[in-house]
C-alpha positions, 0 to 999 in steps of 0.5 A: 772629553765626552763620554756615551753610553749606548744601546746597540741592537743586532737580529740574529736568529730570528730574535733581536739581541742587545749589547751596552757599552760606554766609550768615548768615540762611538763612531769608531767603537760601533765601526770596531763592533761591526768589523769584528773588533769589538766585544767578543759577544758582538763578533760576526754580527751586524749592529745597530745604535738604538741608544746613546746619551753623553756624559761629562766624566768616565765615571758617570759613563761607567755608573750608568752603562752599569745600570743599562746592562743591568736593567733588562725592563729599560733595554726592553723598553728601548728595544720595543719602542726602537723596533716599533718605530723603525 
């Protein structure tokens, strides 16, 4: 089984806010996100995948979700060049 870790991004108020998770089926968990069935913080927005990378264990999902959420220069990086490229 498959596991992803993933970026997703939502405009709110006028400034762009991000959210990182890991799971192992990011159709359904965006599809929950966006139905307000997902994490508490994403409730009543709609998101957008920016970011995604497969990993072959939960463990190593976990490790670098971890990460992600703790980096803000990467999110930001990832952010900037998705919204420049959009």
């Amino acid at each position: 089984m498959s596991f992803f870790v993933y970026l997703i991004l939502s405009k709110h108020k006028d400034r762009w806010i991000s959210y990182v998770g890991y799971t192992n089926n990011i159709e359904k968990r965006i599809f929950l996100h966006n139905n307000s069935k997902g994490a508490k913080f994403t409730k009543g927005k709609y998101w957008k995948v920016i970011y995604s990378e497969k990993y072959s264990t939960k463990v190593e999902a976990m490790k670098n979700e971890y990460k992600l959420k703790k980096n803000y220069k990467l999110r930001s990086k990832i952010k900037l060049n998705f919204l420049k490229n959009d």
